[in-house]
C-alpha positions as a printed Julia matrix, in Angstrom:
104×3 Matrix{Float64}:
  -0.58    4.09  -10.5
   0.76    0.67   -9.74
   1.02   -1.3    -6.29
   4.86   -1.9    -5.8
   4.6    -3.98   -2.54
   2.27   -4.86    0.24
   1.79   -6.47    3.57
  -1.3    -8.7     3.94
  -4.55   -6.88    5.62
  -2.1    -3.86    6.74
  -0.72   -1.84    3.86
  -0.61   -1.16    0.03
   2.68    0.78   -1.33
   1.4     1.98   -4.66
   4.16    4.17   -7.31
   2.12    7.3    -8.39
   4.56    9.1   -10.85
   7.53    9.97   -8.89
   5.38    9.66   -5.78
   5.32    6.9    -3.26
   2.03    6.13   -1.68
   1.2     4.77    1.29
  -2.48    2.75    1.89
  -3.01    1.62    5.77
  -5.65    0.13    7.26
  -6.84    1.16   10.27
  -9.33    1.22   12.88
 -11.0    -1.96   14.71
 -14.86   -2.2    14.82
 -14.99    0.51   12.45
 -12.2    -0.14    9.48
 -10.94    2.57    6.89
  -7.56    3.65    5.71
  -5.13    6.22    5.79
  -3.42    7.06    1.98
  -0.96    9.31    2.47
   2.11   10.33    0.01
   5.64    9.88    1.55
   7.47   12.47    2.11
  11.62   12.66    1.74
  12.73   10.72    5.02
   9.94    7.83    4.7
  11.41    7.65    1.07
  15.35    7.7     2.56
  13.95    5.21    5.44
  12.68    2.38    2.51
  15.59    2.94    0.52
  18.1     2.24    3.32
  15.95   -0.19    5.56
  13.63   -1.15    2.78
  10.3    -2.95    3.12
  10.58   -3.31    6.85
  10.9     0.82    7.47
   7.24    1.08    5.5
   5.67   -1.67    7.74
   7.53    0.67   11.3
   5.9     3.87    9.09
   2.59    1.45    8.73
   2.33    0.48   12.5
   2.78    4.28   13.54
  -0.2     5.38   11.51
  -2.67    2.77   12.6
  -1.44    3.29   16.19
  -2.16    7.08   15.53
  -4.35    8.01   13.06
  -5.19   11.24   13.47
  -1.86   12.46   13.51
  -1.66   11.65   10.11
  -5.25   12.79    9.04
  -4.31   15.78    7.58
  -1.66   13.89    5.3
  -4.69   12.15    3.91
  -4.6    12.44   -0.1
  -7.95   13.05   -0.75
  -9.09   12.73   -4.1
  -6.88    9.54   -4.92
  -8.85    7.04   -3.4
 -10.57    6.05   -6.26
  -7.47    5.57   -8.18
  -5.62    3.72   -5.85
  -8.41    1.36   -5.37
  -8.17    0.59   -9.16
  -4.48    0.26   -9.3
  -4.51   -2.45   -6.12
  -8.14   -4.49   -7.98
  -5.72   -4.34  -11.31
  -2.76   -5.69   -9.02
  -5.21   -8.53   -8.08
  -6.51   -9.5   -10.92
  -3.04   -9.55  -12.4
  -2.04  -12.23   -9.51
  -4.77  -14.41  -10.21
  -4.11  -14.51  -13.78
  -0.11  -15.44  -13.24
  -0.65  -18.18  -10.35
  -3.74  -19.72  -12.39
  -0.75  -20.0   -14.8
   1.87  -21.26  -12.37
  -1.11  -23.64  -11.36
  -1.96  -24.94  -15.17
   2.03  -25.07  -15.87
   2.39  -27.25  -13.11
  -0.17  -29.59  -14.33
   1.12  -29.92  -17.51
């Protein structure tokens, strides 16, 4: 799994194979997330509209979550949690390059 693109405290796209996930977060007092595995037309809708069709997608699950609870992948949690701490750490490492280049 790797995270492909993301919008700050709202979502996580992360490649899984030929899959496309889909990490939201949701709720207000009580925060949690939705994963969920696009399906064709979410796939068609980022590769015509790109990035801004996933945040449209993003903003319908939050404002609905339960109509997409049974889309949950359960099971992949775990794994998509790793892929977006390994995305992290990989973007700390580059800018504390950037930042040591630049005082060079």
């Amino acid at each position: 799994m790797k995270v492909i693109a993301h919008a700050p405290s709202s979502w996580f796209l992360v490649r899984d194979g030929d899959s496309l996930l889909l990490d939201v977060a949701c709720g207000t007092v009580g925060a949690f997330s939705l994963l969920i595995r696009l399906g064709d037309s979410e796939i068609d809708g980022l590769n015509g509209q790109g990035l801004p069709s996933v945040d449209v997608l993003a903003t319908t699950i939050r404002n609905n979550p339960r109509a997409f609870s049974q889309r949950h992948e359960r099971g992949l949690e775990a794994a998509v949690t790793a892929a977006i701490i390994q995305w992290k750490n990989d973007g700390v490492a580059v800018q504390q390059f950037i930042q040591a280049d630049r005082r060079v």
